[in-house]
C-alpha positions in Angstrom: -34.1 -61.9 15.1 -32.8 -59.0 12.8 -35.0 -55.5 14.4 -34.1 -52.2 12.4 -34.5 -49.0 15.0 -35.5 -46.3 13.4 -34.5 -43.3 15.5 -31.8 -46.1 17.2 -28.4 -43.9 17.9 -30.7 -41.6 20.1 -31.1 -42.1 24.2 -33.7 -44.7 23.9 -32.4 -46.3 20.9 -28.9 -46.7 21.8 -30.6 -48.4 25.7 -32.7 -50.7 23.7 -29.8 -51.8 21.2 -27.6 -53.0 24.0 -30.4 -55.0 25.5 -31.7 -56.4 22.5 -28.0 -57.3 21.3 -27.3 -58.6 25.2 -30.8 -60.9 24.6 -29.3 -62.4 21.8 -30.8 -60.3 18.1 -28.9 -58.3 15.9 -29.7 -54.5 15.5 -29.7 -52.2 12.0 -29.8 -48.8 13.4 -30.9 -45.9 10.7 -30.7 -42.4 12.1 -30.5 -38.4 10.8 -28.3 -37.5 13.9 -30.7 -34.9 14.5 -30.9 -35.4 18.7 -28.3 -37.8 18.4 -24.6 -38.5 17.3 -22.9 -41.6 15.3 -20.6 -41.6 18.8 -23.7 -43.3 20.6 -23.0 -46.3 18.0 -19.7 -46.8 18.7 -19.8 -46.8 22.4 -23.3 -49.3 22.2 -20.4 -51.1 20.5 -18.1 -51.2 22.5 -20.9 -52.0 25.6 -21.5 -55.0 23.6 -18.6 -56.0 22.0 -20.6 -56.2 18.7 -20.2 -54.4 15.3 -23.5 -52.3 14.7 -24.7 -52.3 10.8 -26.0 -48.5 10.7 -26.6 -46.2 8.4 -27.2 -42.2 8.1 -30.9 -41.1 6.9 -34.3 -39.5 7.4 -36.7 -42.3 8.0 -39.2 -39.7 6.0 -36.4 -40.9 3.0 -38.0 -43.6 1.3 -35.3 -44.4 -0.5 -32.9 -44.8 1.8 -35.6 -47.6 3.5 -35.7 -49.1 0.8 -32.1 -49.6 0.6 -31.8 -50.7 4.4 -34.5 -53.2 4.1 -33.1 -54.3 0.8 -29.5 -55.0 2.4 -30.2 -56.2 6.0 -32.8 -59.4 6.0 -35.2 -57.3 9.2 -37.4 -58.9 11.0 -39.2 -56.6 13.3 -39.1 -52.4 13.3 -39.0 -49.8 16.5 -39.6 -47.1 15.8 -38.0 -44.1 17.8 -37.5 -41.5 15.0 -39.5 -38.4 15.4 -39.0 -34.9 17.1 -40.5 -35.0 20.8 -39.8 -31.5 22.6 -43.1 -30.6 24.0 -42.2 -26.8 24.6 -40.9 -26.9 21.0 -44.0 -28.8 19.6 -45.7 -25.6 20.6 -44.3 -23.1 18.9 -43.6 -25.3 15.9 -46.1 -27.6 15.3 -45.9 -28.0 12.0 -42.5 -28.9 11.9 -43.6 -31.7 14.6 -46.8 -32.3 12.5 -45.4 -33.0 9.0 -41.7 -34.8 10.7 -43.3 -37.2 13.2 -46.4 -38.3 10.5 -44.8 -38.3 7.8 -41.6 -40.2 9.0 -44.1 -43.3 10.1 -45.9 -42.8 7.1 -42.9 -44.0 5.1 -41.7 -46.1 7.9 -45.3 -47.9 7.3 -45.5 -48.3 3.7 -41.8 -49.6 3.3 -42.4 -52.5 5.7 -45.4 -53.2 3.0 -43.0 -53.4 0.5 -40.3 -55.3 2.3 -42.8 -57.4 4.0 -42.2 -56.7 7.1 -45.1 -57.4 9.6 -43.9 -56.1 13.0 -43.8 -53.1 14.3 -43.2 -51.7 18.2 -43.7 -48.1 18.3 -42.6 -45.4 21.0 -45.4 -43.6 21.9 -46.1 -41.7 25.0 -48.6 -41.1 27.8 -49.3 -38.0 26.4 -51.9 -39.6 24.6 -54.1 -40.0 27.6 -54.3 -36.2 27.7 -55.2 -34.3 30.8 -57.1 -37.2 33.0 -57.1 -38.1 36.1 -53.8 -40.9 36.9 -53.3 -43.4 37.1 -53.4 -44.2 33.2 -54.9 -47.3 32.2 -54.5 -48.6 28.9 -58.3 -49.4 28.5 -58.5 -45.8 29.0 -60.5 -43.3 26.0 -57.1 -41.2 24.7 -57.8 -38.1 26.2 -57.4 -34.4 24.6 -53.7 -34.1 24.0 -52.4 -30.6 25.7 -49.9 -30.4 22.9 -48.8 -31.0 19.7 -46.3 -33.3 20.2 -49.0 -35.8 22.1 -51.3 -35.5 19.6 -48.5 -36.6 16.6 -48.0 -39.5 19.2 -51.8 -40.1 19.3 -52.5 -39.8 15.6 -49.1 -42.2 15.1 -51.3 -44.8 17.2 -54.2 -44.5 15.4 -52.4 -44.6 12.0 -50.6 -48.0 13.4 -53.6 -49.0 14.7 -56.0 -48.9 11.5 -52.8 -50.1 9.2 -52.7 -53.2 11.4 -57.0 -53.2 10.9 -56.7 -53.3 6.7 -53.7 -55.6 6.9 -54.3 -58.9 9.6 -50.8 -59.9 9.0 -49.2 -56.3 10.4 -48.7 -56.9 14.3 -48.3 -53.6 16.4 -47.5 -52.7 19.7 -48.1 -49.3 21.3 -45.4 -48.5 24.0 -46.3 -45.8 25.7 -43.2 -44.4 28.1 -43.8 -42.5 31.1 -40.8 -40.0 31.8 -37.4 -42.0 31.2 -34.2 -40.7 32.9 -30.9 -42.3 33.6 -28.6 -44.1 31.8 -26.3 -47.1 30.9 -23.8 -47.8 34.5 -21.4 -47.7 32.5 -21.6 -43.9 31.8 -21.1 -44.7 28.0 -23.7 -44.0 26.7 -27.0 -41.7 28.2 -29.0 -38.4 27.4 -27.4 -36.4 25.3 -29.3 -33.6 23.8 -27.7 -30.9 21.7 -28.2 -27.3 23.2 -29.9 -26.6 26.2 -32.1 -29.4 27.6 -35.9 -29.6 27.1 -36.0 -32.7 29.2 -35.8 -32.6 33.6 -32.7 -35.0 34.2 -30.4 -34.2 31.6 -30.8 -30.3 32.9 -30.4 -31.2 36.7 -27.1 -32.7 36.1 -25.6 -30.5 33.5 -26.0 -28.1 36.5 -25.3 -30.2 39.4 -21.8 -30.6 36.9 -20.8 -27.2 36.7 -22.0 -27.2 32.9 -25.3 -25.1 33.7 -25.9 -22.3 36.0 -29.3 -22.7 37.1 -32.0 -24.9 37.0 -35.4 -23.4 35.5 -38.6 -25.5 36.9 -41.4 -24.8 35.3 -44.5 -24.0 37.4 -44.5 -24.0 41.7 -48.7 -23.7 41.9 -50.1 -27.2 40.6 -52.3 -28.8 42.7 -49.2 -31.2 44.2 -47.8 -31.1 47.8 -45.0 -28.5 46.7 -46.6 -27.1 44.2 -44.1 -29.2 41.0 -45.8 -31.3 38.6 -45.1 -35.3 39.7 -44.4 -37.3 37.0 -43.6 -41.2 36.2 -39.8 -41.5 35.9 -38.6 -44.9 34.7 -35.2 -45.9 34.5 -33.8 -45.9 30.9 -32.4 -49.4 31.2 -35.7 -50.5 32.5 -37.6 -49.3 29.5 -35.3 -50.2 27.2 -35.7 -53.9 28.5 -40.1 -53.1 28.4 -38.8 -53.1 24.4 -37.1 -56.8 24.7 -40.6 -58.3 26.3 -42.6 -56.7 23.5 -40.3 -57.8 20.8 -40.7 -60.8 22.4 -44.5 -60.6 22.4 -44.8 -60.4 18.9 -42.5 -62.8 18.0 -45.1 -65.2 19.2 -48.2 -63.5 18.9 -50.1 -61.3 15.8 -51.5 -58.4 18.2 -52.5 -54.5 17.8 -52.6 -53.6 21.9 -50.7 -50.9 23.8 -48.9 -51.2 27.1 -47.7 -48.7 29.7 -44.1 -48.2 30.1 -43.6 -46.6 33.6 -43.2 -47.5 37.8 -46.6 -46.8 38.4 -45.2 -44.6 41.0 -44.8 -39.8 41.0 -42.5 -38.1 41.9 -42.6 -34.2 41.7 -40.3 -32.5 40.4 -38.6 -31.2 43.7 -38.6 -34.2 45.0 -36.4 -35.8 41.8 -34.2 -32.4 42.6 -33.6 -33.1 46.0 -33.0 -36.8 45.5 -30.6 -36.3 43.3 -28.5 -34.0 45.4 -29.0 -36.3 48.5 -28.1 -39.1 46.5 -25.3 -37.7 44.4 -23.9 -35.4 47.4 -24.2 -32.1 45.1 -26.2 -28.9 45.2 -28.7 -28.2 42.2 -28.9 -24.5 41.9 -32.5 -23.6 41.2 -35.5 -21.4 40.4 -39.2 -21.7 40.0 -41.1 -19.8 37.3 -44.5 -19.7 35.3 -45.8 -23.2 33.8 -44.9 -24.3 30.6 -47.1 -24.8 27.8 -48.4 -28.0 27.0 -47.5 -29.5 30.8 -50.0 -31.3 33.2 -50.0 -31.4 37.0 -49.7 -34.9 37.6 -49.0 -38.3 35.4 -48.8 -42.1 36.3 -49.1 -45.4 35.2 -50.9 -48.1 36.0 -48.6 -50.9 35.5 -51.0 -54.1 35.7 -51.6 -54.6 31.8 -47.7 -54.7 31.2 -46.7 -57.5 34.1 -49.7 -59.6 32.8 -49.6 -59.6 29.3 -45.6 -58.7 28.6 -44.5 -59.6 32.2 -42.7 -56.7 32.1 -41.8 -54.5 36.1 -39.4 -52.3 37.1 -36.3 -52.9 39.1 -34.4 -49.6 39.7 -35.5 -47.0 42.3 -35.1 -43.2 41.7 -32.2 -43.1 43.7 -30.5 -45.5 41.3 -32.0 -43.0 38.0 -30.2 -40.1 40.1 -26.5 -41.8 40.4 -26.9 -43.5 36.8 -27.6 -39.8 35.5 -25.2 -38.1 37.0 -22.4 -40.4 36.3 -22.9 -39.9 32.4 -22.6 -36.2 33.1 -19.8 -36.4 34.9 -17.8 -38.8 32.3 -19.3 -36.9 29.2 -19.2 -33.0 30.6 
């Protein structure tokens, strides 16, 4: 199977292009380099030992679609473009508004005219809003606490009534918990540009010697210490979640979602202290007032996922901790 990844040089894309090329498919990776680099390519690459047809556009382009679809004979879309800073998404969310729609927009009506009838999308569990975990997939979406959730919620439902008009269109609705990590062999991993918006990428810049100090945002949620808990899932492990839902479409024409996650929190202190314990390093921190858009607590429930994509974890936190801060340390 030939699957374009929209969004693919980026920390999730790149994960899932070595484990789909590692199953056996070929990957056509189109990305703006916005939050990523063409570097990310090259070292998936040289994981894999595979040349990587890729090219460099805005999936809201729909020209430059065209073109890829034209050239490369795709079989099945992921979609992973979009902006997804929540603190950002709050200050700007028209910029997350009019990027994130009208990139699947496009995305959506050039699979039309390429005929392309399989999507996976990367969604979130933002969409379940501020309820009570664990999330369940059967689950109302909840009130979204930001804008970034609610362009991941009104993706869905776009997807989701697209695949209604159109019985041929199969979708399925990913929707990741908190990934962190990266590749073991400290190719490839998260990479943002400027200071990080995301936990892990910002406990090991610091734990490096990059960073001075650690800001965590909030020490008064209702939570043992006081930190939100979240879902952390190993990169490599939601990467694979991609490979059992490109496999579920392949044999069946669906519209469902599924939870990517462990099904287990952690707060954010205890992911600190973990990762110094683990990684034999001290992470130089402070607490300070909650962040917009954040929630105390978020989990999965992980039942749907084993039965229908027979899809579980495998790494522990501890393993997220050394995996993380051995990118750091070979990319500081």
């Amino acid at each position: 199977m030939v699957v374009l990844l929209a969004g693919g040089a980026g920390y999730i894309g790149s994960h899932t292009a070595v484990e789909l090329i590692n199953a056996g498919h070929e990957v056509v990776i189109v990305d703006d380099y916005s939050n990523s680099c063409p570097e990310s390519i090259k070292r998936v690459e040289e994981i894999t030992g595979k040349s990587i047809a890729s090219y460099e556009a805005d999936v809201k382009d729909k020209a430059a679609l065209r073109k890829i679809f034209a050239e490369n004979d795709i079989d099945c879309v992921i979609h992973f473009a979009g902006l997804k800073a929540v603190g950002e998404s709050t200050r700007l969310p028209a910029k997350y508004y009019r990027n994130n729609i009208d990139t699947t927009l496009s995305l959506i009506e050039c699979m039309k005219e390429a005929g392309v009838t399989k999507i996976v999308f990367s969604s979130s569990a933002t969409v379940y809003g501020d309820q009570k975990p664990p999330y369940v997939e059967t689950m109302p979406k909840g009130e979204c606490s930001n804008p970034y959730g609610w362009t991941k919620s009104m993706m869905e439902q776009i997807l989701t009534d697209c695949a209604k008009a159109d019985p041929e269109l199969t979708v399925v609705l990913l929707r990741y918990f908190n990934p962190i990590g990266a590749h073991s062999s400290g190719k490839i991993g998260e990479d943002p540009q400027g200071i990080p918006n995301n936990l892990m990428p910002y406990v090991s810049q610091v734990a490096a010697g990059v960073r001075e100090q650690l800001t965590i945002f909030g020490g008064d949620y209702p939570t043992p210490d006081g930190t939100c808990r979240r879902d952390y899932i190993h990169v490599v492990d939601l990467a694979l979640g991609h490979i059992k839902a490109v496999e579920k479409i392949l044999k069946d024409n669906i519209c469902d979602a599924y939870n990517l996650g462990t099904g287990k929190g952690y707060s954010v202190l205890e992911l600190v202290n973990t990762f110094s314990k683990v990684n034999n390093v001290d992470v130089n921190y402070k607490i300070v007032e909650r962040r917009p858009g954040d929630i105390d607590a978020c989990y999965a429930d992980t039942s749907y996922a084993l039965k229908e994509l027979n899809f579980k974890t495998t790494k522990t936190i501890e393993e997220m901790c050394k995996d993380a801060y051995n990118f750091i340390l070979k990319n500081k």
